[in-house]
N, C-alpha and C positions, 0 to 999 in steps of 0.2 A: 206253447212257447211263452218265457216268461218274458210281462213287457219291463223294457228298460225305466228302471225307475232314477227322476231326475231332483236331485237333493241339494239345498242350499245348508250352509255352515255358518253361525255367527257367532261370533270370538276368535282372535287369528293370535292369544296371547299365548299363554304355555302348554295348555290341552288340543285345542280347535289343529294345529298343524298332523297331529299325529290322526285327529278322525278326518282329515283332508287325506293323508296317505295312505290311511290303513281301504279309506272308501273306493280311495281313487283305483284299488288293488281288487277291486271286487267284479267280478262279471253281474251283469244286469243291471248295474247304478251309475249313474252317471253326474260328475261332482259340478252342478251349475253353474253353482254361484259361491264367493265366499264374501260375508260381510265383515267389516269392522270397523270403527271409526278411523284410525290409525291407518293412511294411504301409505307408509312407510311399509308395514304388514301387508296390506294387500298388492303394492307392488314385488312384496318378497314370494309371497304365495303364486302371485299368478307368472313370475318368472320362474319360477321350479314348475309349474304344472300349466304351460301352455294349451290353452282352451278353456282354461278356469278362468268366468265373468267376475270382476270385482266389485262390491258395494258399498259405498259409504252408508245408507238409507237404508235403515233391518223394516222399514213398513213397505217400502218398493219390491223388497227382495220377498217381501213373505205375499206380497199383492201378485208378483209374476204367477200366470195360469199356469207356464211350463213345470212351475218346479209340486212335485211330490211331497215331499218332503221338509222338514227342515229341525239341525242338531242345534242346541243350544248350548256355548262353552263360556259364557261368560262370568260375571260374578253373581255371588246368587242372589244379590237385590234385584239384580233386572230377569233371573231367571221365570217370576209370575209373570207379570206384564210380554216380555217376550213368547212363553209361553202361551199364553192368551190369548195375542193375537193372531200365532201358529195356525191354532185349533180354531178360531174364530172364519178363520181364512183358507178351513177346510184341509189346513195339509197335518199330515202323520206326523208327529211329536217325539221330537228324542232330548233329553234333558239332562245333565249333565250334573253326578250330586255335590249335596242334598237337592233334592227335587226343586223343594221352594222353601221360602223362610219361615210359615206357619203352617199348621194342621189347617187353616181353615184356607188355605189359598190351594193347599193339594188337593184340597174335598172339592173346591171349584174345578179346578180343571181336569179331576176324574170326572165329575158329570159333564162338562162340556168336552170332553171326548168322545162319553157315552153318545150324546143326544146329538153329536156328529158324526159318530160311526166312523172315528178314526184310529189307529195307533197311537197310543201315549207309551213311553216308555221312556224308562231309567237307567242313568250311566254310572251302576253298582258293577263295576269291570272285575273284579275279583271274583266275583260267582259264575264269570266264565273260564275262568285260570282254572288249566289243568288240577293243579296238587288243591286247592279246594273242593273241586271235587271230586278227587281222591280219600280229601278226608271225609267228606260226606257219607262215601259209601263205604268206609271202614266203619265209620257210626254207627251207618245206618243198619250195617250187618251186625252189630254189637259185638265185633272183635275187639275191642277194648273195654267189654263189660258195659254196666249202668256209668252212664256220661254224669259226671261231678262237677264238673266247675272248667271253665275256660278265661285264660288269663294272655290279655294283647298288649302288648307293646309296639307306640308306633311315635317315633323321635327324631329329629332332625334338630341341625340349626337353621330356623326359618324355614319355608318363606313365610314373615310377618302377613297377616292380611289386618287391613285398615278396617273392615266392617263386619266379621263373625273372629268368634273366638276357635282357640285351636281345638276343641271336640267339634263344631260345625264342621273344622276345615279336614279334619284329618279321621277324625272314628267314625263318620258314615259305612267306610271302608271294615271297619271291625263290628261294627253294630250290624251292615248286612250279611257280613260272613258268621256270626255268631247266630243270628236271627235263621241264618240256610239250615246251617249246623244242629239248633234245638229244635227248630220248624214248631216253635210256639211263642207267642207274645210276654216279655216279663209282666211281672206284679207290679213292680216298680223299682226306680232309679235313684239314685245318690249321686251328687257330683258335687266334688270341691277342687279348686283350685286357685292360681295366682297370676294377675296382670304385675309384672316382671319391667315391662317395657313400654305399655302403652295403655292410661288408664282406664279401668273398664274394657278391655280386649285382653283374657286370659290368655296366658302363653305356654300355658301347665296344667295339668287337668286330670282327674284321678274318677275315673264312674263305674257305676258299679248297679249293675243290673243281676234283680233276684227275680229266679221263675220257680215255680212247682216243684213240688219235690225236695225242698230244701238245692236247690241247683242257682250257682251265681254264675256272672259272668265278670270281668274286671279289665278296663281297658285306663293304661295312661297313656296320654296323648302330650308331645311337647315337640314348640320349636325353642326350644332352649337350651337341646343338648348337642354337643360335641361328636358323637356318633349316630349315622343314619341306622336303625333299628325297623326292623321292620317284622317281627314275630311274634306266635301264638303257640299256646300250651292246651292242649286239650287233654282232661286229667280223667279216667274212665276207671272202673274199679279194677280190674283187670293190668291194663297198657293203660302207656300215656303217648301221644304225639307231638312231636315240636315240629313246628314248621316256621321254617325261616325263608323268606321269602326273598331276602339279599343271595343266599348263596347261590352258588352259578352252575351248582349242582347237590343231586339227593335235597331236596328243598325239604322233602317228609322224613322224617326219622322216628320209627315207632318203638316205644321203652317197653320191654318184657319188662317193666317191673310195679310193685305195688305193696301196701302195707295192709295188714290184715288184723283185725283184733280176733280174740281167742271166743269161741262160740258158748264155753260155760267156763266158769273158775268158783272156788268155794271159796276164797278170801284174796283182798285186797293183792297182797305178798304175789299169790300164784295169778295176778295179771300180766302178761306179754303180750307185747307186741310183735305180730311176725312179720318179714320183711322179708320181699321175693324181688330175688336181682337176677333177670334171665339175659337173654341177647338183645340186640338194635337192630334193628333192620329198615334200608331205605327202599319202600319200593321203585318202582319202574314209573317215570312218567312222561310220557312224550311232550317237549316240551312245544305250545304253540303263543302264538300271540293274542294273548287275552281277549285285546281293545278289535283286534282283527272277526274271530269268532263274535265278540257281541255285535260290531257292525253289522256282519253276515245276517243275525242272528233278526236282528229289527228288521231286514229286508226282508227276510223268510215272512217274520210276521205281518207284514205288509202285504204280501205277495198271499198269504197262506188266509188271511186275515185269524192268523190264532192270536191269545195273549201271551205275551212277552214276561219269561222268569223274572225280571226284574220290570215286573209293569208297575201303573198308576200308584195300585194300593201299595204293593211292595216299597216303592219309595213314600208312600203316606208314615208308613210303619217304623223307617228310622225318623223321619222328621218328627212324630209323634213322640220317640225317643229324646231327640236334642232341644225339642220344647219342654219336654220337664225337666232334663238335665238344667236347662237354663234357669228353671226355676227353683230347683235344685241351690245353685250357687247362690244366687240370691239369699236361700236361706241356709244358708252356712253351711253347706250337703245333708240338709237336712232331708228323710226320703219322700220322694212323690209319686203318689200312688197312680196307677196306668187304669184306665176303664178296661173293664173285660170285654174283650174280640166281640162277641154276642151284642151288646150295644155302645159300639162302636161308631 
């Protein structure tokens, strides 16, 4: 029998509600505590979910023997430090992205997960959405041919944040579904963009990750558009897939089509290009609740003591990412080179 595992929650602002719910939905977890500074929040929380302890104090809450566990939804300045004292304090880690603000503060708290023998794990919620991976195992079976290039778009207007720019806030989300997707590390990264509304905070962002192969990846990222966007192209020699993640149905749409160049020609003149336009087809996908499965998903590994799809390193690897993008801007998207996975 599996024991009930008891989990504190800290951030009660736009994310922290929905892993209160989706938890509170779960057999074997039990939602203890929720912290936040904001008693206006925690009295909202704990009148929806009667039996739910409220905390102003995240070192009280992480010092309780009761609790197992504990999610972190806050912003991501206080993500390390919170973090930290999580794992310091022996309980299993859930982190909510980007992990942390540096490569060097992720590399911290993968060893002091290690040398506590606990769960670290990452809230990359998209790699547990059905139609991701759906398109994974269309890849992966090479029904779309050799994989070419993949192109995200992800836009809103706002929400502004006052302390990361809009690739921190919004392409973690496309950098770890691209990252599932190629299941290898780029060469390196390109990022330019524009602070629009708040100096030095870009609001518009254009990156561009090149891996092996001559294969890209292309994500813009804005809160400064007019329409909420939320989709990817995945371009294969073969098919291609759009997946739009707004629509409220057939999210995958796979394109029988593709261009082909001519295999010999003796002069310029007798060059074509052939172009094959077949059907669309949306498969079947059961749809569930993403953020639901990865909750599940962290107690399994708790319970199982396995590593979590979206563990420590996994989220080191986009952070790794949005640290050169930043460096990137800096120099005018000029590219920055990635260490190779081996010395890493």
């Amino acid at each position: 029998m599996k024991k009930i595992l008891n989990v504190g929650i800290v951030g009660l602002g736009y994310w922290g509600p929905n892993l209160v719910r989706n938890l509170r939905a779960l057999p074997d977890c039990r939602v203890k505590t929720v912290c936040d500074v904001s008693e206006d929040r925690l009295r909202h929380i704990c009148s929806l979910y009667p039996g739910v302890e409220g905390e102003t104090d995240y070192q009280r809450m992480v010092a309780d023997p009761e609790i197992h566990a504990v999610l972190i939804a806050t912003a991501v300045r206080f993500h390390f430090p919170m973090a930290k004292a999580s794992l310091l304090a022996g309980k299993h880690t859930f982190i909510e992205k980007p992990m942390a603000a540096s490569v060097a503060e992720c590399e911290e708290l993968i060893a002091l997960a290690k040398q506590k023998g606990v769960t670290l794990m990452v809230g990359h919620t998209f790699l547990y959405s059905a139609p991701v991976r759906r398109i994974k195992q269309i890849v992966d079976n090479h029904d779309i041919g050799e994989l070419r290039y993949i192109s995200a778009r992800r836009l809103n207007l706002g929400l502004f944040q006052k302390d990361i720019n809009v690739t921190w806030d919004l392409a973690p989300h496309d950098i770890s579904i691209i990252l599932y997707i190629m299941n290898e590390r780029p060469l390196s990264v390109n990022c330019r963009g524009g602070a629009h509304v708040t100096r030095g905070i870009e609001d518009v962002t254009s990156l561009s990750l090149t891996f092996a192969k001559e294969r890209t990846a292309i994500i813009h990222s804005s809160w400064h558009d007019p329409r909420k966007v939320r989709e990817m192209t995945i371009v294969g020699s073969k098919r291609m897939i759009v997946y739009d993640d707004i629509a409220p149905q057939e999210k995958i749409k796979v394109f029988d089509v593709r261009v082909e160049r001519p295999p010999h020609y003796d002069t310029f003149a007798e060059f074509q290009y052939a172009y094959h336009y077949g059907d669309i087809y949306s498969p079947y996908i059961k749809q569930d609740e993403p953020l639901r499965t990865e909750c599940a998903h962290f107690l399994e590994c708790i319970q199982q003591n396995r590593v979590p799809v979206t563990s420590g390193e996994a989220g080191l690897e986009v952070v790794r990412i949005l640290e050169a993008s930043s460096r990137s801007l800096k120099l005018n998207g000029a590219p920055v080179e990635l260490t190779p996975a081996a010395t890493a």
